[in-house]
Every structure is written in structure tokens, then in C-alpha cells.
N, C-alpha and C positions, 0 to 999 in steps of 0.2 A: 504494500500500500504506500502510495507516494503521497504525500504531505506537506504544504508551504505556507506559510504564512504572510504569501503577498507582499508585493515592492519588496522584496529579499532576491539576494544571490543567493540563499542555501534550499535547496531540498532534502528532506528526511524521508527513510525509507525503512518502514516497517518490516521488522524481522519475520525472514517470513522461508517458504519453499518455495522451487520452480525446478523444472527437469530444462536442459538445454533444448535447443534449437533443432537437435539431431536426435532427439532422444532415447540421448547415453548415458548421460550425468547428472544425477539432482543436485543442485547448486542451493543450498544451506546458505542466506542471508542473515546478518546478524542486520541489529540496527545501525543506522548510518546516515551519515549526513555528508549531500556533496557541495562543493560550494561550483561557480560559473566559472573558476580557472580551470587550468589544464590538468587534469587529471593526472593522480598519483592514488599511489595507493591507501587507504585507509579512511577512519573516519576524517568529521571536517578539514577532508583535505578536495583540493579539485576532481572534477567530473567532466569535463569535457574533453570530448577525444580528439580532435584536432583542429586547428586555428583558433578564433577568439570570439569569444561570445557575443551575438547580434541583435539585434533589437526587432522585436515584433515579429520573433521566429519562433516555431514548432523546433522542439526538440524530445527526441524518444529516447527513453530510460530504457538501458538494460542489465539488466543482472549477469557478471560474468564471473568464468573459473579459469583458471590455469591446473591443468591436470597434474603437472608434474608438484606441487604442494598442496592442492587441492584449496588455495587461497581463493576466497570468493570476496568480488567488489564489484560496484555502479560503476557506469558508463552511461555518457547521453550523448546524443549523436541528431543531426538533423539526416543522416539516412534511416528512412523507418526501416529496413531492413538487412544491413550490415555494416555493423558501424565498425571503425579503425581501431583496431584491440590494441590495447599495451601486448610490449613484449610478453612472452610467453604463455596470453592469454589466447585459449585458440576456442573455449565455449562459451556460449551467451545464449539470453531468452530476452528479446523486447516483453515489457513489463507495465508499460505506462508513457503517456506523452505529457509535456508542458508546453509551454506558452511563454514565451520573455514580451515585458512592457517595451512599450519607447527610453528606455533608460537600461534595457539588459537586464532586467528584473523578474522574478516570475509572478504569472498574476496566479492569483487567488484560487484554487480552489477544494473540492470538497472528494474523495471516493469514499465507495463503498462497496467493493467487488470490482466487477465492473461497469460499476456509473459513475461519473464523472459530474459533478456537478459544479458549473460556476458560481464563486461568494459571490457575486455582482454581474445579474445576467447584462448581455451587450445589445443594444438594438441596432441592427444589421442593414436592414434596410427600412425606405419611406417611401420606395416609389409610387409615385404619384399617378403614372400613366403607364402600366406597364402592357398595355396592348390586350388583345387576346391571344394572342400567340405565344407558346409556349416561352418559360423566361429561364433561363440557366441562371441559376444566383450562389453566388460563392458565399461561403460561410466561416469569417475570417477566424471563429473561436471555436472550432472544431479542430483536430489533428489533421493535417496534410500527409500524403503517402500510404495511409491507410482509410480502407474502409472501415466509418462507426455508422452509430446510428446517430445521427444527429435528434439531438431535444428542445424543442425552440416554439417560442408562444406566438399565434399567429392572430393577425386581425385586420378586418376589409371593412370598405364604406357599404351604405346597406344595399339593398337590391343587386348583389353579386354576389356569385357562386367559383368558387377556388379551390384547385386540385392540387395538393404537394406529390411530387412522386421521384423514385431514384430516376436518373437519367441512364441506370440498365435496363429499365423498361421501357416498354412502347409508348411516345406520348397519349395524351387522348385528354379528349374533351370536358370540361367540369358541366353535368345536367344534374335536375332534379329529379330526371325519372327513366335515366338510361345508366348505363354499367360506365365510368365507374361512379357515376353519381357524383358526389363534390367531398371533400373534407373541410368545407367551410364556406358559412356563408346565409345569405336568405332570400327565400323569390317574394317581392311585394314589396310596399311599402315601409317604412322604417327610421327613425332619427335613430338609432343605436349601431353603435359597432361591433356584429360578430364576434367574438375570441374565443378562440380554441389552440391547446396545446397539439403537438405533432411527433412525432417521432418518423424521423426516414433515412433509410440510408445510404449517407454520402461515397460519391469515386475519390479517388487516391488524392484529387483538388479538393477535397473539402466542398463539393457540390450540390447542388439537390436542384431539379425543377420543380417550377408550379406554372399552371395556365388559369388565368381568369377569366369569364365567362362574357366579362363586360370590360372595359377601358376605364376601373376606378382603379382608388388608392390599395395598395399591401402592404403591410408594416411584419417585421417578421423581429423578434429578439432570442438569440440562443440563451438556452436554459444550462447546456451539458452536454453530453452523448455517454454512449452505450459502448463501450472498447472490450470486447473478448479478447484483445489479445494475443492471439494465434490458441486460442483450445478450439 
């Protein structure tokens, strides 16, 4: 379980299990804390596995071992899938993604397995006129490089109907009375705005469609995602 306490350089990592990547090896975590430098070994010492820490980047946690002492430590890596091991490190399992502020800091948030939740959800978009045509909208507080399920509160102006769906799917039309029907919205008159929460999930950009029915407002705020993790 990864742990921060916002606008910080350190994350903490719950002692915990994980088999590697290949699985050969269960890799036995104690608790640990990495900070944004360059990774060394041990606790509050660095975690990052090569170059210098970025701002307003995705970066993926993983739990690694060195077989010949069987030493186990973190790694983060902006590869979600193989990240630059220290010497003699040759096993790892991604475990968890972050998030660095405009300042190289991590923001905020909460697990609990595999849910991921933001201390302070982010509102993402406000498009105003987003067409009827299907919309690709990137989801800047979601992990890049992997598939989640993204978690995010949604709300339209009234007399429209809105479909969220993966962009692995077929697009299709948001109705009141055909397949796939809408995940938000209302036919008729109304001064209220819709809201309903979503779950969908995102490609390796952190993406997700939606099509409107009509040419109103969409307002979308991420709540979290859902990260299995490779089980």
C-alpha cells in the first residue's frame, strides 16, 4: 500500500507481499519510505530510477529483489512496465502509480487495495460545446501507460443525454430507448443539472470517450481509479 501525505517528496510503503513479475520470487517488503532522489538503497533514502524528478508526471512504484541477497526495495519509474533496476536487481512487480504536482511533489492520495482515491478530486473538464460526436477526453489524474478504471463525477445541462465508454469499444449513440441507452442525463424539460458518478476504463493515455446527444455543457471531475495491478 503506497501512502503520501501531499506536496511531499516522500512516499511510504506498507509492509506488505508480492510474487515478481515472472512469477518466481515472493518479494517480502518491509516498510519504507522513498524520497524523489535517485535511488539507493534503503529506507528514507531515494527512489527514482533514472534522471530527475518532473513535474506533473505519472510515476509507477515497484517492489524489487536482487536474488543473489535476497534484499528487497522500491523503485519508481515513469515506465509502467520496466523500469531501470539498480545493479544486481534483476526482479520487480509494479505495485502502485503516483502523480508529482507542478513543484515535483506528490499529490495527495488515499488506497485501499486496489482503489485509488484522490484527497482532492480535480475537475477535468467544462466543455461547453462539445458536439454530438463522439469526444476523446484525456484524464490528467488517472495513471498513464496503464489500463485503470477510471472514477470521476459527471454532470450535463438539462435536456441531454450522455454516454461514457472505453475507446476499446464501438462508439454509439447516447438514447433513451435504444441499446446502449445513456449513463447520464434527462429527456424534457428541467433547470437542474444531472450528476452521476462513472467508472470506465481508460487506454494506456489515460483516456475514456463520451458522446452527447445534444451540443450542451459536460463537466467531468476524477474521483480515483481502480489499478489491479497486473493480478
Amino acid at each position: 500500500t503506497l501512502s503520501t501525505a501531499g506536496a511531499s517528496t516522500t512516499m511510504t510503503i506498507a509492509a506488505g507481499t508480492a510474487c515478481d513479475s515472472t512469477n518466481v520470487a515472493m518479494m517480502e517488503v518491509s516498510t519504507i519510505s522513498k524520497t524523489t532522489s535517485a535511488w539507493a538503497v534503503g529506507n528514507a533514502q531515494g527512489g527514482l530510477d533514472t534522471g530527475a524528478i518532473a513535474n506533473s508526471t505519472w510515476y509507477h512504484f515497484y517492489a524489487i529483489r536482487r536474488p543473489d541477497t535476497a534484499t528487497v526495495d522500491v523503485t519508481f519509474s515513469t515506465n509502467a512496465t520496466t523500469p531501470t533496476l539498480p545493479a544486481n536487481y534483476t526482479q520487480y512487480r509494479r505495485i502502485g502509480s503516483g502523480l508529482t504536482n507542478g513543484s515535483g511533489q506528490w499529490v495527495a492520495f488515499t488506497q485501499d487495495g486496489d482503489l485509488f482515491q484522490l484527497s482532492v478530486p480535480v475537475l477535468e473538464t467544462t466543455s461547453a460545446t462539445p458536439g454530438t460526436s463522439a469526444v476523446t477526453q484525456t484524464l490528467a489524474n488517472v495513471p498513464t501507460g496503464v489500463n485503470v478504471r477510471a472514477i470521476f463525477n459527471a454532470s450535463v445541462a438539462q435536456t441531454q443525454l450522455v454516454y461514457f465508454s472505453d475507446l476499446a469499444t464501438t462508439d454509439a449513440a447516447p438514447s433513451g430507448t435504444v441499446a446502449p441507452l445513456s449513463a447520464l442525463g434527462m429527456v424534457g424539460s428541467g433547470s437542474n443539472f444531472p450528476v452521476t458518478q462513472q467508472t470506465v476504463r481508460t487506454n494506456t493515455s489515460a483516456q475514456i470517450r463520451y458522446r452527447s446527444s445534444v451540443n450542451g455543457q459536460v463537466f467531468i471531475a476524477t474521483i480515483g481509479w481502480t489499478d489491479t495491478r497486473g493480478k
